[in-house]
Structures are given as C-alpha cells and as structure tokens.
C-alpha positions in Angstrom: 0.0 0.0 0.0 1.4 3.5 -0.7 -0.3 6.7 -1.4 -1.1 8.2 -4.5 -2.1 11.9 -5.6 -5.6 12.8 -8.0 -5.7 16.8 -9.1 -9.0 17.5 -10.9 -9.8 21.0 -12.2 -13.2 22.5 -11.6 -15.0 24.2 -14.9 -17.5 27.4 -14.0 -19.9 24.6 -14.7 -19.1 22.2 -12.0 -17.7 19.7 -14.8 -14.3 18.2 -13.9 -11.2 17.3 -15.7 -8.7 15.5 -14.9 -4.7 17.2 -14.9 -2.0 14.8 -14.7 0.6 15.0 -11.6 2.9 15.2 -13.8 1.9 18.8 -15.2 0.6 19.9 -12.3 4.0 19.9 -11.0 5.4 21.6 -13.9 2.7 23.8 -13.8 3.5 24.5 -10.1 7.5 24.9 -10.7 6.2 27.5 -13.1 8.0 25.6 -16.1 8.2 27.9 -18.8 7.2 25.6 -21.7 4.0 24.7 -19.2 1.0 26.2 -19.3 -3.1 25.9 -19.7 -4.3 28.7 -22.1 -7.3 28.3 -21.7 -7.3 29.5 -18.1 -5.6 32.5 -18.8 -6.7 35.2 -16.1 -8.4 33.4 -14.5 -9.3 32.0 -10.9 -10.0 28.1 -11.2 -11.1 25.7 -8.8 -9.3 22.6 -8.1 -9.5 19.6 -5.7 -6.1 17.7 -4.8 -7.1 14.2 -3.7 -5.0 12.2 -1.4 -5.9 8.3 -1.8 -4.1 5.2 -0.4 -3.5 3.3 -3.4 -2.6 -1.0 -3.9 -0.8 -1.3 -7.3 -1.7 2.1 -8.0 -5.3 1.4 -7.4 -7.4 3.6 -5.7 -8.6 2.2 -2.2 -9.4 4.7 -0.1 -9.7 8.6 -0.4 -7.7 9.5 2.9 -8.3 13.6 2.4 -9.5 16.1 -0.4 -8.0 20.1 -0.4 -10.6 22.2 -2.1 -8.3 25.0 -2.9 -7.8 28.0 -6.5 -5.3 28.1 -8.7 -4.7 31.7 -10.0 -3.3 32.0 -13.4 -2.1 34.7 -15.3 -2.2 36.2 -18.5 0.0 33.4 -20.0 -2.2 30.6 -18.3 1.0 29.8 -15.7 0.4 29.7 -11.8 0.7 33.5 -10.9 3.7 34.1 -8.5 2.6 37.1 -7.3 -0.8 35.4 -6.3 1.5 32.4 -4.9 3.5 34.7 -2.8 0.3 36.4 -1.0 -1.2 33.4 -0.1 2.3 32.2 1.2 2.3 35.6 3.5 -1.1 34.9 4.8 -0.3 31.5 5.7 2.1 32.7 7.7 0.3 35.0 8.9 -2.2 32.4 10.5 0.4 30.8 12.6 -0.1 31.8 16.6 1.7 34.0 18.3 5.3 31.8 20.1 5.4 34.7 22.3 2.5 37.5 23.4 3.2 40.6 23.1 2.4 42.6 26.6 -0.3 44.9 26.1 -2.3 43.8 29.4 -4.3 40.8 30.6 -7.9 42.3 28.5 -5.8 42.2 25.0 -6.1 39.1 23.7 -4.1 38.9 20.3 -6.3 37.4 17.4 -4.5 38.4 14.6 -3.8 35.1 13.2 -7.7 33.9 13.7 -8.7 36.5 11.2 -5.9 35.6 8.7 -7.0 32.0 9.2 -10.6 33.9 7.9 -9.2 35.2 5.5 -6.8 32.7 4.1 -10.3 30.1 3.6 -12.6 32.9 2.1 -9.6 33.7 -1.0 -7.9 30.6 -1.6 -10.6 27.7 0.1 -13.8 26.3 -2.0 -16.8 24.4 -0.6 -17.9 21.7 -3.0 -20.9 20.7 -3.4 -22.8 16.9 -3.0 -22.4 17.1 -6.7 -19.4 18.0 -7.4 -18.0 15.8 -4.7 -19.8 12.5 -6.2 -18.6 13.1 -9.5 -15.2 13.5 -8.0 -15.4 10.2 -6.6 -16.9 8.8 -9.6 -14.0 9.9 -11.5 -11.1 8.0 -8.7 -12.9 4.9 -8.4 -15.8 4.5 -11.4 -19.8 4.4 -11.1 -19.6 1.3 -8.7 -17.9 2.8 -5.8 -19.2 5.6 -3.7 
C-alpha cells in the first residue's frame, strides 16, 4: 500500500477534468514551456485528492483540499498570487510569544488571517461535485 495523488480542475460549470501530476508539478514549478491557455486570467477551482493506493489502485480517499489556482495572462500559476497566499499562511500561525499589552488584550491576529486565508484561496464543494469526483477515482460502482 502506498499513497497516491488525483488533481481534478473545476469548470465554471461544476464539470471536472482531470490534470495529470505530472503537469501539475510543472505547472507548479512554473515551467516555462508549461502552461493551460485556456485558463488565462483566470481563478480556477481545483480539488487535490490524497488516496491510499494498492498497485496504483485507488482504495481509499484518505483527504481532499478544495483550494484555487490563479493563473495569469500566460495561463502559468501566478507568482505574485503564490506569494500572497504564502504571506497569509504565515500570517495564521499563533503568536510563540504574546506581546504585553495587558491581561484584557487578547491577540487574534492570526484567527482573522486564518478567515481570511479560507474565504480567497478555500472552495466548498458541493454533493455534486464531490460525487462526481469520486466517480472519477474509483468509477460508477464505488461511492
């Protein structure tokens, strides 16, 4: 048993397609010969599925990020997009050590950014969406 990774893109109509690992990682290392045209501009939704695979079989999904790829005017992952949603993560991470500014001050800063950080780059499927991703991994038997 091992585990294995699915990436499925998102259409404005809910429709999915499949995007190998393979690109997705050159799409990710911002290749320069990689890119998706058609997405050009654009802010796409995408579901990364992590699966436990047998002979790399599907067996079990083990956890599914709903997350948006940004994409610029090339169709390539925008770094500039990349870069503020690496700031905000780290913005989310708690405080090591308070800050003194009294026992009523209670420092939240990183619960907003966590707000923040699922309302840009976090996407709620729905029942639908979710089955049909499923449907795609393991075929019209399996649910």
């Amino acid at each position: 048993m091992g585990m294995g990774l699915r990436v499925f893109l998102v259409n404005d109509d809910d429709s999915i397609e499949r995007l190998s690992l393979a690109r997705y990682e050159r799409l990710r290392r911002r290749e320069p010969e990689e890119r998706l045209p058609k997405y050009a501009g654009r802010r796409l939704r995408y579901a990364l599925v992590i699966l436990e695979v047998v002979d790399r079989r599907p067996l079990e999904i083990l956890r599914i990020q709903y997350s948006f790829l940004h994409f610029d005017s090339e169709g390539r992952i925008d770094t500039a997009e990349q870069e503020r949603e690496g700031r905000l993560a780290m913005e989310m991470v708690p405080p090591v050590v308070a800050e003194r500014r009294g026992p009523q001050v209670v420092d939240s800063r990183h619960k907003f950014a966590q707000k923040r950080y699922q309302d840009r780059y976090k996407w709620t499927p729905s029942p639908e969406i979710e089955a049909t991703i499923v449907e795609a991994i393991f075929g019209k038997h399996r649910r």
